[in-house]
C-alpha positions in Angstrom: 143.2 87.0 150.1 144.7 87.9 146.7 143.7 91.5 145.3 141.7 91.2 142.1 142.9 93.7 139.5 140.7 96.7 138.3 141.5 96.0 134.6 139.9 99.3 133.7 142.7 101.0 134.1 144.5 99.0 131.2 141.9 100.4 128.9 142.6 104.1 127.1 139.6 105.9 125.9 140.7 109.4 126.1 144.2 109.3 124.4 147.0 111.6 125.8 149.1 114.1 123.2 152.7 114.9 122.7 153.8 118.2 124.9 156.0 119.9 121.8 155.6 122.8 119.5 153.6 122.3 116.5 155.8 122.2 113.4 152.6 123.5 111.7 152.0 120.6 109.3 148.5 120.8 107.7 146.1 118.3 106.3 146.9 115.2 109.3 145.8 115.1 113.0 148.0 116.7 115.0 149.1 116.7 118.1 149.2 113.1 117.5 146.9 110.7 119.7 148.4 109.1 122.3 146.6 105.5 123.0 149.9 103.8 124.8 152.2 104.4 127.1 153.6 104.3 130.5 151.8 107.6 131.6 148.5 106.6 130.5 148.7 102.8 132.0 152.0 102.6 134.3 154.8 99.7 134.0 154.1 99.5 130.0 156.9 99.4 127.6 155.2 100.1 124.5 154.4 104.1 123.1 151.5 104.0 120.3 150.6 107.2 118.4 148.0 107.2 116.3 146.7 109.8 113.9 145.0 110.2 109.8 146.4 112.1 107.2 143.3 114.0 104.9 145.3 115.6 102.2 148.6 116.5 101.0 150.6 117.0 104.2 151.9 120.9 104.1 154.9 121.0 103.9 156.1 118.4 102.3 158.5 116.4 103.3 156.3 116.3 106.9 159.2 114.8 108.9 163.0 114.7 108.8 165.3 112.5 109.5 166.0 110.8 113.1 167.7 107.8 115.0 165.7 106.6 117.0 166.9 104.5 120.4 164.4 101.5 120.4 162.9 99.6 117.6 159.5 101.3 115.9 157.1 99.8 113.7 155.1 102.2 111.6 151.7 101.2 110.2 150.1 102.6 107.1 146.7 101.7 106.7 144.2 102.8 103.9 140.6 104.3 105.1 138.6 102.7 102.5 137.1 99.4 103.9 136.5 98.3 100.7 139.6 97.9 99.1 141.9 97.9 102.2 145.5 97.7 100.5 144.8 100.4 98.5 146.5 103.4 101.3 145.3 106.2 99.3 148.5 107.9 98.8 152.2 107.3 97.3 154.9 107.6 99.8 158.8 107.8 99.7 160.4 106.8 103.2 164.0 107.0 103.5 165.3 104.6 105.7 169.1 104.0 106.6 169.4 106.8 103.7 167.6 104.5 101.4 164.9 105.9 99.5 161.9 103.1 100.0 158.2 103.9 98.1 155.3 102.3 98.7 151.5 102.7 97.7 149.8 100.2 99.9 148.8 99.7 103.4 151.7 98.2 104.7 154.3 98.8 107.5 157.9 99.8 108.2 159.8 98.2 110.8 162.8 101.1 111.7 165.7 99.3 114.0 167.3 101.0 116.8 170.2 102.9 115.7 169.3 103.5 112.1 168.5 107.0 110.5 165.1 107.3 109.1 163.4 110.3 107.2 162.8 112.1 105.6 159.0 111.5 104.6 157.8 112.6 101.8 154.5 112.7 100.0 155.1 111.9 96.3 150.6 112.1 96.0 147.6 111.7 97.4 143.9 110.1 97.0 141.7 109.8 100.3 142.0 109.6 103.9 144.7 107.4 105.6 146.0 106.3 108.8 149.3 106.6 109.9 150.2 104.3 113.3 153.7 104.4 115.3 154.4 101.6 118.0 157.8 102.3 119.9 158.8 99.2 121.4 161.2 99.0 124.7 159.9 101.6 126.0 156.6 103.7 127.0 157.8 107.6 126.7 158.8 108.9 123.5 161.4 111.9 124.7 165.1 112.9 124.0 166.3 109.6 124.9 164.5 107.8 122.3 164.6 110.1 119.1 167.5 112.2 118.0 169.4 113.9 115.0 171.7 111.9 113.2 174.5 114.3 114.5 174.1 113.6 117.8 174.3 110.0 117.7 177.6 110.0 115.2 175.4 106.7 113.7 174.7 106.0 109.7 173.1 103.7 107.7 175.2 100.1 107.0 176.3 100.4 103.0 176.1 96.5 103.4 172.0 96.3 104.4 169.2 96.4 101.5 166.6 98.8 103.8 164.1 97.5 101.5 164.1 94.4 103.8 162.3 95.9 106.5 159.3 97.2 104.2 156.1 95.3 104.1 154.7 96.7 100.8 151.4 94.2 101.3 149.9 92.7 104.6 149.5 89.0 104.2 146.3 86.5 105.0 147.1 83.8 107.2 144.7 84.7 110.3 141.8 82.4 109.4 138.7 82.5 111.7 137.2 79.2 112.7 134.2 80.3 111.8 132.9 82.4 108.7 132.0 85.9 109.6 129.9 88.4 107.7 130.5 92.2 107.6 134.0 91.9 108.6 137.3 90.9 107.1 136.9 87.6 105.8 138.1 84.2 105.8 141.1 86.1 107.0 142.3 89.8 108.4 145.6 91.3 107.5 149.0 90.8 109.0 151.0 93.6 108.7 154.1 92.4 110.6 155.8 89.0 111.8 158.6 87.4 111.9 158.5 85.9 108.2 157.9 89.4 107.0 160.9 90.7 108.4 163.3 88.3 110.3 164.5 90.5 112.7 161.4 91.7 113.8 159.9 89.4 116.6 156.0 90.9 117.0 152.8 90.2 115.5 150.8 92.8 113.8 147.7 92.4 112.2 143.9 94.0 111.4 140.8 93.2 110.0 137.8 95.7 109.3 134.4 96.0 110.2 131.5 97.1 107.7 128.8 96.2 109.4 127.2 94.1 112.8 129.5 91.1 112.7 127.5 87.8 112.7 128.2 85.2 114.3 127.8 87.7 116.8 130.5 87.1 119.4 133.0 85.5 116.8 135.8 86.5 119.0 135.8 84.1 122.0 137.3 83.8 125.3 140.9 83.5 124.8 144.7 84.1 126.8 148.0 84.4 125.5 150.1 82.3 128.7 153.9 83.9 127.3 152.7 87.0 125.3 151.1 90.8 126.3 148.5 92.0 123.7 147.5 95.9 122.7 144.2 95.6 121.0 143.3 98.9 119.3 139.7 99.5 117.4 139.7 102.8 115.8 136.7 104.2 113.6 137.1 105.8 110.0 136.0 109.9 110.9 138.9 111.5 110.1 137.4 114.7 111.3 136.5 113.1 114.6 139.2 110.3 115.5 138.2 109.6 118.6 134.7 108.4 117.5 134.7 104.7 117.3 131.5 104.4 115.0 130.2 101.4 116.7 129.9 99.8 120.7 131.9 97.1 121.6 131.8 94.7 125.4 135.5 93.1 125.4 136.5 91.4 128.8 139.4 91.4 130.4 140.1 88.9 133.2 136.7 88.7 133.9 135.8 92.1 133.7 133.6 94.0 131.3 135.0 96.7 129.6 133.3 99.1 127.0 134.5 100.1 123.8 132.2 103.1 122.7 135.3 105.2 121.2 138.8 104.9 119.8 140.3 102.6 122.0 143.6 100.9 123.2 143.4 98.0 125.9 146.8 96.4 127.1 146.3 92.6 128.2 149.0 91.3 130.5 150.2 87.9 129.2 148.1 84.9 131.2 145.2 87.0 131.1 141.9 86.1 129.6 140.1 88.4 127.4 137.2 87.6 125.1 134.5 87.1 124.0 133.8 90.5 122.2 130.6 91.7 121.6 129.3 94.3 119.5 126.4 96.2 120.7 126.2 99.0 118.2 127.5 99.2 114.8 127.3 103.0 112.8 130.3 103.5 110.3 133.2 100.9 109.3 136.2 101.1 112.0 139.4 98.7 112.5 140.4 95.9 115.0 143.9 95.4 115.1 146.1 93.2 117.8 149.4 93.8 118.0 151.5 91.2 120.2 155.2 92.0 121.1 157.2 88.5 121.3 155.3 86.4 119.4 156.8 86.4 115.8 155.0 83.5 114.2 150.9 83.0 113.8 151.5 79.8 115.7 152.8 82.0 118.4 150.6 85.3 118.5 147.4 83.0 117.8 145.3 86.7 117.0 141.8 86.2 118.5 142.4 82.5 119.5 141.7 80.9 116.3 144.1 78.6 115.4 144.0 77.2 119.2 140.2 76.4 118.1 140.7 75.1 114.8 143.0 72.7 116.3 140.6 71.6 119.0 137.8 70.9 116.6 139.8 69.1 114.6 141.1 67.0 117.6 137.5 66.7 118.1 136.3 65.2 114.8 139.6 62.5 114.4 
């Protein structure tokens, strides 16, 4: 008889944190949160931090500059549900020793190899989240992050960094049905393929501002080729662990229950869906991100597009 797999432990409510001195940086959560990686659920090559920023990070710039051995993607999303592009601050990266400012939530795709940082703060306006996804790999460490000297890499004078900034998410993930109190018609992609071509994963997120209705609107769903990290965070930036609402999401079968910041991995082939919310308090953020799948066709967030196809197969 086959086993049958406890998919609870593919589910991180209590998120781990990084084991290194604090550089003392005020105003953002720190140690970073910890929702992915192969110590928390074994054999996964992902490593998601996640953490807000509440004021002008002291001191400024907050990070320096590093090569990092496996692709990153870095997320920048505003807190204000309301007017979601808006980030809340104004932010000079440097990438490849390019200096790169944006305003809006967006995301930064930083390739293996390349120096990146410093990170500077150029202003600020409200609360903000700031999300790291390593790919490749599930352990940050020495391996994956080191000084510029070490590595005897530079930037390439023939690349325009630029490139691999997303100043703006896009809308292309279209619900098949409409939804009240949550993103709508579509959430936002913050990474794919046509964003930047040589990133191959889909990123995107929608918000939540009140009890969704249709009430599930997220059905049963699996991705055959593709894993998925789903991640629903709520907007306290004093307490980032609360989710602000109570979510049932099955995984294979098996109920699991979103009551705080969480992180589920979903092996590919697995089904997961529907979601339900049980309890709604404060606005919070749904965001899939799945590695492989460059194109919506692809990634198929939430299983939409597979069910806008059907029904229109079933009205021809």
């Amino acid at each position: 008889m086959m086993a049958v797999d406890d998919y609870e432990r593919y589910m991180v409510k209590t998120p781990a944190t990084v084991e290194e001195p604090d550089p003392g940086v005020k105003n953002r959560t720190y140690p970073p949160l910890i929702y992915m990686s192969s110590g928390l659920v074994p054999g996964v090559r992902y490593n998601v931090e996640f953490g807000w920023v509440w004021g002008m990070p002291e001191p400024n710039p907050c990070l320096g500059e590093e090569v990092g051995g496996h692709d990153e993607i870095i997320l920048n999303i505003g807190g204000d549900c309301r007017d979601p592009e808006d980030l809340g601050a104004d932010i000079e990266y440097t990438l490849g020793g390019q200096k790169l400012e944006t305003d809006s939530t967006g995301a930064l795709f930083e390739p293996k190899g390349v120096p990146h940082g410093p990170l500077t703060y150029k202003a600020y306006r409200h609360p903000h989240v700031r999300i790291s996804i390593l790919l490749g790999t599930g352990e940050r460490g020495k391996g994956n992050m080191r000084n510029p000297e070490e590595t005897g890499r530079g930037p390439d004078p023939g690349v325009d960094y630029a490139r691999y900034l997303v100043r703006r998410p896009t809308y292309e993930v279209i619900a098949g049905t409409p939804i009240k109190n949550r993103q709508s018609p579509s959430s936002m992609t913050f990474m794919n393929r046509n964003l930047v071509p040589e990133c191959n994963i889909y990123v995107e997120g929608g918000w939540v501002w009140g009890m969704p209705d249709p009430n599930p609107h997220i059905l049963e769903h699996a991705h055959r080729d593709f894993e998925e990290l789903v991640l629903h965070y709520g907007t306290d930036y004093e307490h980032p662990e609360e989710l602000c609402g109570e979510i049932e999401f099955p995984v294979g079968g098996q109920m699991l229950r979103l009551d705080r910041t969480s992180m589920v991995y979903v092996p590919k082939g697995v089904s997961h869906g529907p979601l339900v919310w049980k309890k709604y308090t404060a606005p919070h953020l749904e965001i899939a991100i799945i590695p492989g799948a460059g194109s919506l066709a692809e990634a198929d967030p939430g299983g939409h597009q597979e069910k806008i196809q059907r029904n229109k197969h079933n009205r021809s």
